[in-house]
ZAZA-929736 format. One record per residue: residue in one letter; x, y, z of N, C-alpha, C, O, CB in turn. Coordinates in steps of 0.02 Angstrom, whole numbers, plus 50000, padded with zeros to 5 digits. Glycine has a CB too. Example, Ala and Ser with C-alpha at 12.3 -4.5 7.8 and 13.67 -1.06 7.14 Angstrom:
ZAZA-929736
A506604971650390506154977550390506604983550390507124983450423505654977650452S506424988850354506844994750357506455000250394506705005750402507044997050286
end
This chain:
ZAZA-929736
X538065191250080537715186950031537035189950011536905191649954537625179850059X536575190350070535805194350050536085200950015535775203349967535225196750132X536635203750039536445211849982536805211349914536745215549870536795220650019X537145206449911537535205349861536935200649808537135198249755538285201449891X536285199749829535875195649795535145201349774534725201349729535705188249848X535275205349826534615211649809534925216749756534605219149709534355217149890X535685218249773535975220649715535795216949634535355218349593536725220149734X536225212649633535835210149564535215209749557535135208849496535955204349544X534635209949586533965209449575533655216849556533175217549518533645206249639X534015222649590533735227449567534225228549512533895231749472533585232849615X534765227849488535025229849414534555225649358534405228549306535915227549406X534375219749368533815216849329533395219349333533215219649275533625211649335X532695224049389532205227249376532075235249372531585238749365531875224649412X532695236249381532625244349391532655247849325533175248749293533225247549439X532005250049305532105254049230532635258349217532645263049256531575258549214X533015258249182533585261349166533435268949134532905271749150533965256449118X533845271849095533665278249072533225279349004532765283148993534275281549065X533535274848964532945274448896532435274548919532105279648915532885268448847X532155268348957531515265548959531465270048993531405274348949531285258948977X531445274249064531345278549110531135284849030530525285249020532125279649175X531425287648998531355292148953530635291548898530205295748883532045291748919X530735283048873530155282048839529545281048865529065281948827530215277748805X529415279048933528835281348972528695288148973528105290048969528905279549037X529155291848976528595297649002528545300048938528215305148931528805304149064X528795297448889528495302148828527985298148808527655301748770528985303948763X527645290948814527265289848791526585293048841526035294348817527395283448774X526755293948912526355297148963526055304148936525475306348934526805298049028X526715307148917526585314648897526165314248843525645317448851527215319148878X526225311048785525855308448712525015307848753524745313348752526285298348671X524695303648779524275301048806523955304148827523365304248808524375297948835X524225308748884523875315548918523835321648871523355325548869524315318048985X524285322148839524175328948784523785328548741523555333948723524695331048744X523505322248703523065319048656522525320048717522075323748699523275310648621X522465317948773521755316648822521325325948824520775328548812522115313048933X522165328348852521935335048855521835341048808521825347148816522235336948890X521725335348733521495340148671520705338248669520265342548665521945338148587X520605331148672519955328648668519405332348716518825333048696520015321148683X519685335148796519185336848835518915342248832518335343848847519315336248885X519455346148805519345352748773518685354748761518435359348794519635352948713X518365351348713517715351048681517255351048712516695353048698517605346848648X517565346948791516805346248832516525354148872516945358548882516945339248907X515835355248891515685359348925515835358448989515885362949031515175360448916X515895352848997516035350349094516845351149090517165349349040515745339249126X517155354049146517825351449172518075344849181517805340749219517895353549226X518525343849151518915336449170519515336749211519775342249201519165332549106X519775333949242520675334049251520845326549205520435322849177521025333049361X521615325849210521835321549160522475320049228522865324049253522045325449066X522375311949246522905311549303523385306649262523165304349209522615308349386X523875305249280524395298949274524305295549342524405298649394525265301249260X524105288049342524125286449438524635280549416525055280049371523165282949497X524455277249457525025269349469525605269449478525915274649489525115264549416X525855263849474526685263149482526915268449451527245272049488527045256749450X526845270649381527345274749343527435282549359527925286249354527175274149272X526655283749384526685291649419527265289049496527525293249533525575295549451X527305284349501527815284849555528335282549569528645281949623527675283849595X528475280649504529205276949484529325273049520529905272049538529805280449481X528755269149544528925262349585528595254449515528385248849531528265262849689X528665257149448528545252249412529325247149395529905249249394528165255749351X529115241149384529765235349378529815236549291529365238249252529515224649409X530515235149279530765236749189530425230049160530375224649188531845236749167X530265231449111530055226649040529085230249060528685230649013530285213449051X528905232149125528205230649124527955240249080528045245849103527855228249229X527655238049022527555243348979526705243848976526335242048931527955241848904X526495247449057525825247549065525805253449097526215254649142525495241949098X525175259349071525335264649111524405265649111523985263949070525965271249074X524345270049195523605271549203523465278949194523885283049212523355269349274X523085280249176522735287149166521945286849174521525282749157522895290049091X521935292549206521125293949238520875298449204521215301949166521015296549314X520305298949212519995305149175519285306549228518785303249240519755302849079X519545312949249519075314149313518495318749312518565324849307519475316749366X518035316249317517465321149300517105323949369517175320549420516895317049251X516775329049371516375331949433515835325449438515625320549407515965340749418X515795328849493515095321049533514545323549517514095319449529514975319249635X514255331149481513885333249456513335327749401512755325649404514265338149433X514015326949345513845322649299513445315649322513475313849381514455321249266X513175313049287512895305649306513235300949281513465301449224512225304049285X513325294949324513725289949310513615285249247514075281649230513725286449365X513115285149218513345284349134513405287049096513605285249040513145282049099X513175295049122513575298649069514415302449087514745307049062513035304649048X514475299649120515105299749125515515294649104516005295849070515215300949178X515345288049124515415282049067515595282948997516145282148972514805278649059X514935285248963514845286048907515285292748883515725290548847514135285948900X515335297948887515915303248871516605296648886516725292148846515915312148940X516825297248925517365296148945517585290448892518075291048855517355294749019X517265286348893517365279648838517565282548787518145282048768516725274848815X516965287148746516865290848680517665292648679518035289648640516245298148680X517935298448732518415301148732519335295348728519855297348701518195305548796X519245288848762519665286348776519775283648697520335284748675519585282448837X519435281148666519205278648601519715281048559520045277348523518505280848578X519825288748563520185292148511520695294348511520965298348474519975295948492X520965290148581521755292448589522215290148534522575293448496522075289248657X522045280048541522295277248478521865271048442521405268048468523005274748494X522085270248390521665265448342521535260048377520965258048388522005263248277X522025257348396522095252448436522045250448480522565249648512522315251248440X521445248548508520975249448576520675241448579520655237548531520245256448566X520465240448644519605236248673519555239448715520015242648740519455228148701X518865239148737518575240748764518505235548842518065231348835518135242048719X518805235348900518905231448944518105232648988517695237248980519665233148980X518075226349040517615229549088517915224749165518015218749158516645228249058X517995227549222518135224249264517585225549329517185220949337518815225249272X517525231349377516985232349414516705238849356516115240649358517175234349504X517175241649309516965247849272517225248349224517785245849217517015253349296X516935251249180517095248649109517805254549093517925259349129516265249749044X518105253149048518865257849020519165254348970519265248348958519525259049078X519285260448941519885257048870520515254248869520855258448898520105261648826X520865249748852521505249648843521895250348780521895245848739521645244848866X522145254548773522445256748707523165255748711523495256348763522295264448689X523385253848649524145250948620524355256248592524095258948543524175244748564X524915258448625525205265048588526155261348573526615261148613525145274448661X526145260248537526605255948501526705249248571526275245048580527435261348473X527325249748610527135242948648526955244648715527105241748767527725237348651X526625249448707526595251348784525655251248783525305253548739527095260748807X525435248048848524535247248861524445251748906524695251948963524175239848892X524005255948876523845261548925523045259848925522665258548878524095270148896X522885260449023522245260049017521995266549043522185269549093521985254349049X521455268348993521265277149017520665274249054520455268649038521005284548943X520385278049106519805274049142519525282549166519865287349186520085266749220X518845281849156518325288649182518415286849243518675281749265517445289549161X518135292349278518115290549359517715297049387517565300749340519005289749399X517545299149437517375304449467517945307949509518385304449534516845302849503X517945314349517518495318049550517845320549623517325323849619518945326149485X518225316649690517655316049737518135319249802518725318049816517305307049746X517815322049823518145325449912518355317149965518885315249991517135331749974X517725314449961517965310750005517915301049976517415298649949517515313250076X518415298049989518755292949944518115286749973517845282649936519795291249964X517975287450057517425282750071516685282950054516265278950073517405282150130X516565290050001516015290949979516115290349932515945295349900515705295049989X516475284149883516495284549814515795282849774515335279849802517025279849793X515755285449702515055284649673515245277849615514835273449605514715293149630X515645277849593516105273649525516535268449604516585270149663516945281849451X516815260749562517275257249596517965258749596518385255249623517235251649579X518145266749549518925268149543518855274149562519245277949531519335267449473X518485277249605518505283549630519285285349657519775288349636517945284049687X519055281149725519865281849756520465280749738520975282649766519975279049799X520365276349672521245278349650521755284949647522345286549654521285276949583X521175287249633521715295049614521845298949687522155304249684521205302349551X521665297149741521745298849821522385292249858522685293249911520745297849865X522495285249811522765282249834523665284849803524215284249832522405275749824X523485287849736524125288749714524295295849747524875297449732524185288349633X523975300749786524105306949804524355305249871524855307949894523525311849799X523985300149906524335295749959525115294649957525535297149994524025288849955X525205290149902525805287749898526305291749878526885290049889525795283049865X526185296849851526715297949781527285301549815527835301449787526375303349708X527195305349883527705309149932527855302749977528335299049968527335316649981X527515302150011527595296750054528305290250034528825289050064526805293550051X528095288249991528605280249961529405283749918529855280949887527945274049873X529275292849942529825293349885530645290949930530665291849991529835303149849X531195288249897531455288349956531645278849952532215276549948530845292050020X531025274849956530785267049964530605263849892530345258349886530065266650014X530795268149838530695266749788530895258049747530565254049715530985272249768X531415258249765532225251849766531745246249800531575241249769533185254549836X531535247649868531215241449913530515238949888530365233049893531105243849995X530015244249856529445242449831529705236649773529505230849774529035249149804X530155239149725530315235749672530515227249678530455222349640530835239749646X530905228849773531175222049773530665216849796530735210749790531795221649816X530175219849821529405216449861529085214949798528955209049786528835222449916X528905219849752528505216149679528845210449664528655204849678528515220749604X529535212549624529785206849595529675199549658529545194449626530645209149573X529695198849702529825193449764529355190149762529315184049760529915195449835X528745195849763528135192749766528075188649679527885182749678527495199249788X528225191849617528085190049569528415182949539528255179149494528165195249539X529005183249596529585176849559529115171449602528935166149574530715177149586X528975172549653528245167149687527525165449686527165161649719528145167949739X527455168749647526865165649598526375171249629525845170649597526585155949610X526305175749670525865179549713525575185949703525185189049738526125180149763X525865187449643525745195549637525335196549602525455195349543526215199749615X524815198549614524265202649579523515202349612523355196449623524215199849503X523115206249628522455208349654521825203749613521285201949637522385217049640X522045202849554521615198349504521275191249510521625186749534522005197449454X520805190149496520565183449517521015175949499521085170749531519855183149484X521225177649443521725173449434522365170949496522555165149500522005176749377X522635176349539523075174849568522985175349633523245172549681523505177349549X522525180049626522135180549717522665182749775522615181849835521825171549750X523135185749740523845191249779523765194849811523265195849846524255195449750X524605200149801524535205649841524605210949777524965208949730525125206149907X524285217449770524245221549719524955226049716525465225749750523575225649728X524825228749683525565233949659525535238949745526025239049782525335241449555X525035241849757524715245449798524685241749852524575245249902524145247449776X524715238349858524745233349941525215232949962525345234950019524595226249948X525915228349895526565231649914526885236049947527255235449996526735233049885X526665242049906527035249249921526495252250007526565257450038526885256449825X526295249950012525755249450077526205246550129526365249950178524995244050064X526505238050121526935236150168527495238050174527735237750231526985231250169X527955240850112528705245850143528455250150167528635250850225529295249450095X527905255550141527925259650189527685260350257527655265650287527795263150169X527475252950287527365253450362527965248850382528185250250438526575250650391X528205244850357528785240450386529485244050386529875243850433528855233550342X529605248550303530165254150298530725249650237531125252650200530605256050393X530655243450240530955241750173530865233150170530665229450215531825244650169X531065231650112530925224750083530955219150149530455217050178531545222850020X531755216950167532115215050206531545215350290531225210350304532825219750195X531515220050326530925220550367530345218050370530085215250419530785224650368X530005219350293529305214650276529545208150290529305204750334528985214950194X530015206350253530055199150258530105194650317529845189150326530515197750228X530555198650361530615197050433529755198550480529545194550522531305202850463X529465203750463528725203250494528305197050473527915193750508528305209550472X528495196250406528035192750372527995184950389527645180150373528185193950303X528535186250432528835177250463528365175550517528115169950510529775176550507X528175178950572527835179350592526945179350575526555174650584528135182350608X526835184650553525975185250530525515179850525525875175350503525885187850462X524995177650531524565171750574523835176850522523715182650506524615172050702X523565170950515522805171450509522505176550540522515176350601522475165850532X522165182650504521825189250534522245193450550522075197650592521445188550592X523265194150508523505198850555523235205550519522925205450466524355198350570X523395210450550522965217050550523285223550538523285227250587522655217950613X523595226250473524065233350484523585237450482523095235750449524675235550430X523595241950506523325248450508523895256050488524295258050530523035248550586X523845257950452524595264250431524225269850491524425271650547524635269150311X523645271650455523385277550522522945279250565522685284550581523305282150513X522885271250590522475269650635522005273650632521985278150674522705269250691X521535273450585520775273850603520355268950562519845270550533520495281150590X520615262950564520115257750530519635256350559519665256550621520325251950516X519075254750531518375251650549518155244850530517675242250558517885255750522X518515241650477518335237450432518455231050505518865230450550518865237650348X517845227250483517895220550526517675214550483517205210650493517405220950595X517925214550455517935207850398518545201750447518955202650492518415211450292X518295195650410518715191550449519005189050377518695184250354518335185550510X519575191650335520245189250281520675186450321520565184250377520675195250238X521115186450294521725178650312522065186250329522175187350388522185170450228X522265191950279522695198150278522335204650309521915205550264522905199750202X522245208550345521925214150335522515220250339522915220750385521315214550388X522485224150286522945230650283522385236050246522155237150190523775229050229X522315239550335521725244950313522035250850265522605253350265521385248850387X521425252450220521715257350170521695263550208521265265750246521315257850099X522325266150187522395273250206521935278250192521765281850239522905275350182X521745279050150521275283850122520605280950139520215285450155521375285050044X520375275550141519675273550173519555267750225519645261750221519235271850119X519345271550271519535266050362519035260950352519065257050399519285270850462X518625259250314518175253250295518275247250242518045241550234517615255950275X518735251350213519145246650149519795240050175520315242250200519655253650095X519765236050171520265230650150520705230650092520585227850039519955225150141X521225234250108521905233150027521915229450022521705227949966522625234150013X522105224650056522275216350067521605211050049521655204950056522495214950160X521085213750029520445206250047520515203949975520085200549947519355208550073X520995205749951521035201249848521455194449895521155189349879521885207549746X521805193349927522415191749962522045185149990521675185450039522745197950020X522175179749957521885173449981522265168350036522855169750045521775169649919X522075163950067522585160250132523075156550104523535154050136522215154850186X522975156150035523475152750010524255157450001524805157250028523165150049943X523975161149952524235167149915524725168949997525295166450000523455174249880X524495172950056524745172450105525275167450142525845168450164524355172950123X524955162950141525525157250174526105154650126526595151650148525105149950198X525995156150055526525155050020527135160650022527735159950018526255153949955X526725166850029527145173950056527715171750117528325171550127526495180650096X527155170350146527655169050224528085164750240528545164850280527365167650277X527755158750184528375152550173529125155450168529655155050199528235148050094X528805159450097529685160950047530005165350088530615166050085529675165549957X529645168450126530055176150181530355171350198530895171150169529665182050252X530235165350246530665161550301531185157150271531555153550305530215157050347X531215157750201531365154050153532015157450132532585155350140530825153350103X531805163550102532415165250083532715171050141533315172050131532365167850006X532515174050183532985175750253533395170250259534005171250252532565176650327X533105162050276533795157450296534075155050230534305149450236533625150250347X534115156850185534505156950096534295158650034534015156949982534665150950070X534695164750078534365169250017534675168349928535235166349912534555177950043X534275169749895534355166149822534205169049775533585168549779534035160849810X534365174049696533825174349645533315171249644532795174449641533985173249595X533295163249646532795160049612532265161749631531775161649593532795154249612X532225164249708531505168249731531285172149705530675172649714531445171349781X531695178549643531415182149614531575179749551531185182949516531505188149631X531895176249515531715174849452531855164349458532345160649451532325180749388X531245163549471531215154949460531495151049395531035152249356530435152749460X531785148649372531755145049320531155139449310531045135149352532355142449319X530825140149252530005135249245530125130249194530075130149132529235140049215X530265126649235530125119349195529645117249159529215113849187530085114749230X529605117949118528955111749065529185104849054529745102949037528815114348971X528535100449070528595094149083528435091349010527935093748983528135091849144X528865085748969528685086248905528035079948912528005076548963529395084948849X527585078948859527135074248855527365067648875526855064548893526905074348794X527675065448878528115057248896528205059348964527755056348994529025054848851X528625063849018528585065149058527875064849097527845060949145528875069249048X527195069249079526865069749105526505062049108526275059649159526635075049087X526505060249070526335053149043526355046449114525945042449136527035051348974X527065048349130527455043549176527445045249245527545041249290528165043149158X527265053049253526965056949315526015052349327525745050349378526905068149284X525885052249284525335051149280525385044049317525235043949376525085052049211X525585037949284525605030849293525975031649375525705029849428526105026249223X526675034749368526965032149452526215033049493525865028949523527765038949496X526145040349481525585040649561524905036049568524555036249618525205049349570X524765032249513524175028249513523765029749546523655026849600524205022949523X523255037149513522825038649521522465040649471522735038349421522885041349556X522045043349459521625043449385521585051749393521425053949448520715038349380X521725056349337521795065549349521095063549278520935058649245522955072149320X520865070449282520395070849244520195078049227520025082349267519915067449270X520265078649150520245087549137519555088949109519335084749070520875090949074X519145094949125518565095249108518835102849091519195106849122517945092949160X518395102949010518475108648997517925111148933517795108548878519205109048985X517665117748966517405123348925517345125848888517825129448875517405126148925X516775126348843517195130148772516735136848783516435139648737517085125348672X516745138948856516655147848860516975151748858517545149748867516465150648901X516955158948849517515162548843517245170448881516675172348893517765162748755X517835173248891517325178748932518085182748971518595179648953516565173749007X518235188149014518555191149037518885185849090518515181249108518235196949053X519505185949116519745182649172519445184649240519515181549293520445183749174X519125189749232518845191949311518115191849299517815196549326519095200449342X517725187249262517175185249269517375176549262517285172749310516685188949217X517595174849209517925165849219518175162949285517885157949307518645164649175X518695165649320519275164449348518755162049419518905156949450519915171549347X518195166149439517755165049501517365160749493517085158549543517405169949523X517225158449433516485153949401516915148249399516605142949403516025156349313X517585147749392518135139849411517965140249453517445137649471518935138149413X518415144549493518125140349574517615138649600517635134949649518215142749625X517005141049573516415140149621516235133449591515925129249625515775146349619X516435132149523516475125449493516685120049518516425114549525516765125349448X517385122749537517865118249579517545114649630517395108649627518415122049613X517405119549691517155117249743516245112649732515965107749758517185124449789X516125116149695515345111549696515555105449663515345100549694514595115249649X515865104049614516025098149561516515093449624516325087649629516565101549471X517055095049666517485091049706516855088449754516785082449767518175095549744X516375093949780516015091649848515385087049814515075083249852515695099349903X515205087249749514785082749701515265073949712514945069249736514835087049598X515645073449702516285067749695516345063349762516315057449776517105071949683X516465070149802516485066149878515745064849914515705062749972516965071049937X515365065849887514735064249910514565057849891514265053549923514255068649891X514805057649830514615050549792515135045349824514975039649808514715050949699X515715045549863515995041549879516585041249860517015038549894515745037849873X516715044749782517535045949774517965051649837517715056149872517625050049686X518475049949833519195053849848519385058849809519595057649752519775049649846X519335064249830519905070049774520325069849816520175069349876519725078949750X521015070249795521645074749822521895079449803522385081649833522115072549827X521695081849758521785089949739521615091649682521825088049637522425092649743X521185097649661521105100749609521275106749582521555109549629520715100549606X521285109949543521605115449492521325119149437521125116449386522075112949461X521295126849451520815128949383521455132349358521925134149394519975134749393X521405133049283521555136449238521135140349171520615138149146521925132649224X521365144749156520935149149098521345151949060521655156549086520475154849121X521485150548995521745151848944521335152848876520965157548863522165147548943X521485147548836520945146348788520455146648791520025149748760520885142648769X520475141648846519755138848860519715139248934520275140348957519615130848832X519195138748985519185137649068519245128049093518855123549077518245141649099X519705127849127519835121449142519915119849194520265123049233520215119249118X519685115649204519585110949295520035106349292519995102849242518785105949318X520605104849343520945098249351520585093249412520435096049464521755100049371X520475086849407520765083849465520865077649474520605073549437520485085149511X521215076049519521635069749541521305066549609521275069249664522455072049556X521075060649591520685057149616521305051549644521805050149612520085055049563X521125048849715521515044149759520825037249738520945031149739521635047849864X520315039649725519845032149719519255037149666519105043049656519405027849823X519115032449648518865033949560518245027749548517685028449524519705032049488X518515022949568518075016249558517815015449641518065018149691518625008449524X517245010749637517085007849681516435002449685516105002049634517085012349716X516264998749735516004994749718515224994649707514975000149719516214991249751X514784989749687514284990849683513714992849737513264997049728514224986849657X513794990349775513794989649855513874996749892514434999249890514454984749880X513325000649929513665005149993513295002650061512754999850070513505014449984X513615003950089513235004450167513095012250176513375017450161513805001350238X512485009950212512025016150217511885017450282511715012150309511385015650182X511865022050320511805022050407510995024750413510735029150378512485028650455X510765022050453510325024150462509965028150545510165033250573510105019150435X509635025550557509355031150626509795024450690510115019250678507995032250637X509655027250744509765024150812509125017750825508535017850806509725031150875X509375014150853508805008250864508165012350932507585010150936509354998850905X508385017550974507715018151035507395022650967506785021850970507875023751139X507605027950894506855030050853506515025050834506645022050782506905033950787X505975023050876505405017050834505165018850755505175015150706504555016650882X504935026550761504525029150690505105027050635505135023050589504325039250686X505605032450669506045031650582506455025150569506685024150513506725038250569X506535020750621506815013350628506185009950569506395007050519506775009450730X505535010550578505115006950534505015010350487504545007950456504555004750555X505205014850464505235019050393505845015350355505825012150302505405028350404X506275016350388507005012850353507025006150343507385003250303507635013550395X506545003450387506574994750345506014993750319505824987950311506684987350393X505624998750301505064998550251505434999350189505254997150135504485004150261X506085003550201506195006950117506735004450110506965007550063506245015550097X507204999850130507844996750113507614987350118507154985550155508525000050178X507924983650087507714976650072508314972250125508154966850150507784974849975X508994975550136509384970850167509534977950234509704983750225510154966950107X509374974450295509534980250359509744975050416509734968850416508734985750389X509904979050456510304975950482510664981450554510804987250539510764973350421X510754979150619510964985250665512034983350682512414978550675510274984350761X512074987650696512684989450682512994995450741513075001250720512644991750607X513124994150795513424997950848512785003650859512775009850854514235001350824X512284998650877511675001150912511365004150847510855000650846511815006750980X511315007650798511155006950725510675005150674510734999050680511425004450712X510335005750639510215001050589510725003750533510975009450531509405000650566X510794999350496511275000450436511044996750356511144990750365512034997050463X510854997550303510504997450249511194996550196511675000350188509985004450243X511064990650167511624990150097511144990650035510634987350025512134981750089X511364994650004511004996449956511384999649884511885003249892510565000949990X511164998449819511634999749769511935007649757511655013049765511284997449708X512475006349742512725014849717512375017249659512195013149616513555015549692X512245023849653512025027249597512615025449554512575021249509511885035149607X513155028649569514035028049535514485023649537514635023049596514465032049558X514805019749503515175015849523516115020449500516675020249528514865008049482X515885023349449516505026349424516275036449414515805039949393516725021249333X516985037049445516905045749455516935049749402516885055849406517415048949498X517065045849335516935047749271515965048649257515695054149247517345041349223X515625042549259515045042849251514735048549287514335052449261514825037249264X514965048849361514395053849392514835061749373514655066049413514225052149498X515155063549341515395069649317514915069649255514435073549252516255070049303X515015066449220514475063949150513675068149169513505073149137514325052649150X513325065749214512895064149231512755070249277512225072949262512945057849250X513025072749321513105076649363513285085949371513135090749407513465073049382X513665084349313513925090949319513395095849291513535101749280514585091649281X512845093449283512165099949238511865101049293511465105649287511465097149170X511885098049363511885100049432512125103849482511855106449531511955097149450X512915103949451513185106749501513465114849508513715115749453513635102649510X513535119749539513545127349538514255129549490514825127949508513585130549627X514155132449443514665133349403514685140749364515135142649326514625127749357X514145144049382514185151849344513925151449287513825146049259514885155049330X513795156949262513285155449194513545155449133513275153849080512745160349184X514375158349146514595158149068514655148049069514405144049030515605164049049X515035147049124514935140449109514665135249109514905130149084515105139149114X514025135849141513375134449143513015131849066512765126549045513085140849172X513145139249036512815140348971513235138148905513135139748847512655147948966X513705134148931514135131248859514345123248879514425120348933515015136648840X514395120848798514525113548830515295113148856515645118248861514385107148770X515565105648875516125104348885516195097948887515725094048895516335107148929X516835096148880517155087248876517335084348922517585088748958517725085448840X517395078948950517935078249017518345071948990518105066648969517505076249106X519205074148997519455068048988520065066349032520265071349061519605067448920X520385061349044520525056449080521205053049069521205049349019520025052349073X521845053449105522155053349106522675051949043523085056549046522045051849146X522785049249007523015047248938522815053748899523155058248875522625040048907X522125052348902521745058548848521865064548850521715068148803521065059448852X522225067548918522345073248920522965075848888523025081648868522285074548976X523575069848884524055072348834523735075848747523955080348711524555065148822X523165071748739522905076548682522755085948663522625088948611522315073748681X522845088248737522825094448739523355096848746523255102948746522485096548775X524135095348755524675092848782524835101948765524995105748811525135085048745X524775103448715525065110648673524575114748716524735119848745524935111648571X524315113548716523665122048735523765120948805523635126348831522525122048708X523985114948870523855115748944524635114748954524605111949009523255109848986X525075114848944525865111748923525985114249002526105110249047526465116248840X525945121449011526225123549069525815121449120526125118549165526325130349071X525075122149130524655120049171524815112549207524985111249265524065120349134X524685108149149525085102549184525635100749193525765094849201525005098549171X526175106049196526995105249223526735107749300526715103749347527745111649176X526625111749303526235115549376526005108749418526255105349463525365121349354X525415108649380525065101049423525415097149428525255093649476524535096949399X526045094749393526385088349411526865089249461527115084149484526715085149354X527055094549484527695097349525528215097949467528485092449460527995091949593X528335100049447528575100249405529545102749406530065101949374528065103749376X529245106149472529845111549503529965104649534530455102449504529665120049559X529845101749562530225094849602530405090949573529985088449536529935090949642X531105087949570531475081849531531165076849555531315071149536532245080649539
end
């Protein structure tokens, strides 16, 4: 049954011969255009192909290819920037200009995104000067090594991808293309990971050639081969992890496509509507009208998240869970168990043997009173409703500066079907959507 289910999974991802053919000619196109442009320069360049596709461990339909452009460490790092950009610019018309820890182009060469990225060409990968030094030492790593495991990398992407987990990006907070091909080649194939992976616990620890140094405390640590201080694994969140380890134990005892290709339900507006009313709780969408890269947004949610939920429960509401999304726009979910409350709090105050701060507290409260040895103070709420103190509150609370620096709306259960088109999938997600 399991090989009769990995079989069909790799005839669905395994690039076939066209596509296998039209990659490398758009590769060859790319580099032959790179290596007319460098020509010109007085400095030496090399011109690499790295990633999945230099190692034919890329999945079919994904039409993304990397190229480096490697300069001596001579040069200075903006002007190596600056050439390199200049140079990436003129591969094709059809470019932006990206920036993630370092800036690079991505250019559209009919449907295929190629990102050319400068970098330095460096002896040693833990003395990098640029944040993409070591790529081109990680693909010289791999490219002998995984030949052989090609089939099993493919079946670990897709596994990870049909489970929501794959990618290094802030958005998904995964495992990278490169982390993957990291765990067949210490486990030896898909099937194995999965069975290790059943096991693995908070802090487990691979090492490929044992000489790590890195002492970070991640949920994952898989020391990089090429640098004993690096974490492959620290994109790799406890969630992202325990959902890994779920589906291993998951599909070892039934095994299934749907692990690698889910079917996704969208919940229609009437649906979400009635999701809304059964659970009788009040959800509430706050949203941004900033805009900005996913790997500057995607961190400024969460830090949103957490200050705006721990703003809520301070005041006395309940969250039971919240949710960022970034599309259009950057958006906060959450679902509140208590929302209202009364006018009224009780307030605790010091122990009855502090004399000082015992007569401070019934200097400054009007109704007191002791309470399991205690004094205890009723006194009015700032908030009565978790709408108002979001209102009121949120120009307080830690949120990053793109979103800091722009306004936003917050609305409230009904009201949010008004966005129904632009969050459609977001709130199929939030509702369970996958659950009947």
């Amino acid at each position: 049954m399991i090989e009769e289910v990995l079989e069909e999974v790799l005839r669905r991802i395994k690039p076939g011969k066209e596509e296998r053919e039209e990659m490398k000619r758009v590769a060859e196109e790319v580099m032959r255009r790179l290596g007319e442009l460098t020509k010109e320069l007085s400095i030496p360049v090399e011109i690499q192909l790295v990633g999945s596709a230099a190692r034919d461990t890329w999945l079919s339909g994904n039409r993304e290819l990397d190229v480096f452009i490697l300069f001596p460490p001579s040069v200075k790092e903006e002007e190596m920037e600056r050439i390199g950009l200049e140079i990436a610019r003129k591969v094709s018309e059809d470019y932006e200009e990206m920036y993630a820890e370092h800036p690079y182009i991505r250019a559209k060469i009919g449907e295929w995104s190629v990102d050319i990225v400068p970098c330095f060409k460096i002896d040693d990968p833990s003395k990098r000067i640029s944040a993409v030094d070591r790529t081109p030492f990680h693909n010289a790593y791999l490219k002998e090594r995984i030949k052989g495991l090609e089939d099993e990398v493919l079946l670990l992407k897709q596994f990870m991808k049909g489970i929501g987990v794959y990618g290094a990006e802030s958005k998904v907070q995964g495992f990278s293309g490169f982390l993957c091909e990291l765990l067949i080649l210490y486990y030896g194939s898909f099937l194995e990971t999965l069975k290790a992976a059943r096991k693995w616990r908070k802090g487990t620890r691979i090492d490929i050639e044992g000489h790590g140094n890195y002492d970070g405390r991640d949920p994952l640590i898989v020391i990089d081969p090429v640098d004993p201080k690096r974490n492959a694994a620290a994109a790799v969140s406890l969630d992202s992890m325990a959902k890994f380890v779920d589906a291993a134990r998951e599909f070892l005892s039934n095994p299934s496509l749907k692990f690698f290709f889910p079917e996704k339900r969208v919940l229609s507006r009437e649906e979400i509507k009635e999701r809304m009313r059964e659970r009788g709780t009040l959800t509430v969408l706050i949203l941004w009208d900033a805009q900005g890269l996913e790997e500057i947004i995607y961190p400024q949610l969460r830090k949103a998240q957490e200050s705006i939920c721990s703003m809520l429960q301070r005041n006395g509401f309940r969250v039971l869970r919240s949710a960022v999304h970034y599309s259009q726009k950057p958006a906060l979910l959450i679902e509140l168990e208590v929302w209202k409350l009364p006018k009224i709090e009780k307030h605790l105050g010091p122990f009855f043997t502090q004399e000082v701060h015992a007569e401070r507290f019934k200097k400054k409260h009007r109704i007191v009173y002791i309470e399991n040895g205690r004094y205890v103070a009723e006194r009015e709420r700032k908030y009565t409703d978790a709408r108002d103190a979001l209102r009121e509150e949120m120009k307080n609370c830690s949120t990053g500066r793109n979103l800091k620096n722009s306004s936003f709306k917050i609305l409230s259960n009904e009201e949010i079907l008004g966005v129904y088109d632009e969050f459609s999938e977001f709130l199929s997600e939030f509702f369970h959507a996958r659950f009947q």
